[in-house]
C-alpha positions in Angstrom: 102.5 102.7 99.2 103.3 102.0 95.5 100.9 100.4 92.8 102.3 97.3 91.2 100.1 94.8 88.4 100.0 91.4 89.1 100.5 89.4 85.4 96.5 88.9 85.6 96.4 92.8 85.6 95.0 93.4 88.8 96.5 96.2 90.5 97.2 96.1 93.8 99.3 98.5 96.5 101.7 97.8 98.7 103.9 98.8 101.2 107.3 100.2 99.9 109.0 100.3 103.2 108.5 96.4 103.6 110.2 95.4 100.1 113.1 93.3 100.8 113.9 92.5 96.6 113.4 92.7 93.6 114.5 89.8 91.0 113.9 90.0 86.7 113.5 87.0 86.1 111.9 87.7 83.2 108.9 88.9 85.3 110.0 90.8 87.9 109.7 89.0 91.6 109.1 91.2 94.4 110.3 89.8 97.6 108.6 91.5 100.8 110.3 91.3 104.3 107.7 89.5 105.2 108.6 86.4 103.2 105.8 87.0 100.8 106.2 87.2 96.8 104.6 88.3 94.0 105.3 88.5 90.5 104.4 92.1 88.9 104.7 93.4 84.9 106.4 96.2 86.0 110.9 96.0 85.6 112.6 96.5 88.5 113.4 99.8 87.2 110.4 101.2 87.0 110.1 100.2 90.9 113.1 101.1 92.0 111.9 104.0 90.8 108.4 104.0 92.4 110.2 103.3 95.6 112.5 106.5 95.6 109.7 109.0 94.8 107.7 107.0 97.6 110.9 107.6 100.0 111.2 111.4 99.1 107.5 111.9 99.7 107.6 111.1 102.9 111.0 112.1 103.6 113.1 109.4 103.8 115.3 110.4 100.7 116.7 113.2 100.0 115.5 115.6 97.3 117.6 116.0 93.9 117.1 119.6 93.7 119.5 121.6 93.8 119.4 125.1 95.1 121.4 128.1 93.3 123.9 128.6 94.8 127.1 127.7 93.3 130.5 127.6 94.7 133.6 129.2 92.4 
């Protein structure tokens, strides 16, 4: 789950997984699988990121550390 502010800013959480789009448009319009939208304050940016540390916390990304070794 990811927080997002509704332009009356209530905050509200909801289910990363089921997020089919996101639009600027200014506001940004977030497009569930569902059907359902909602415009939030946040950019799409700022989701997109949300959305990627929500993936690698439950696993479904992969981290972007690195280990030490290196290859020469």
């Amino acid at each position: 789950m990811i927080e997002v502010t509704r332009l009356n800013g209530s905050k509200l959480m909801i289910n990363a997984l089921l997020i089919e789009l996101l639009e600027e448009t200014p506001d940004t319009l977030v497009t569930m699988t569902t059907g359902k939208k909602m415009v939030v304050v946040e950019s799409a940016a700022v989701l997109a990121g949300r959305m990627t540390d929500f993936y690698r916390s439950i696993g479904l990304a992969a981290s972007s550390h690195k280990s030490g070794n290196t290859e020469e």
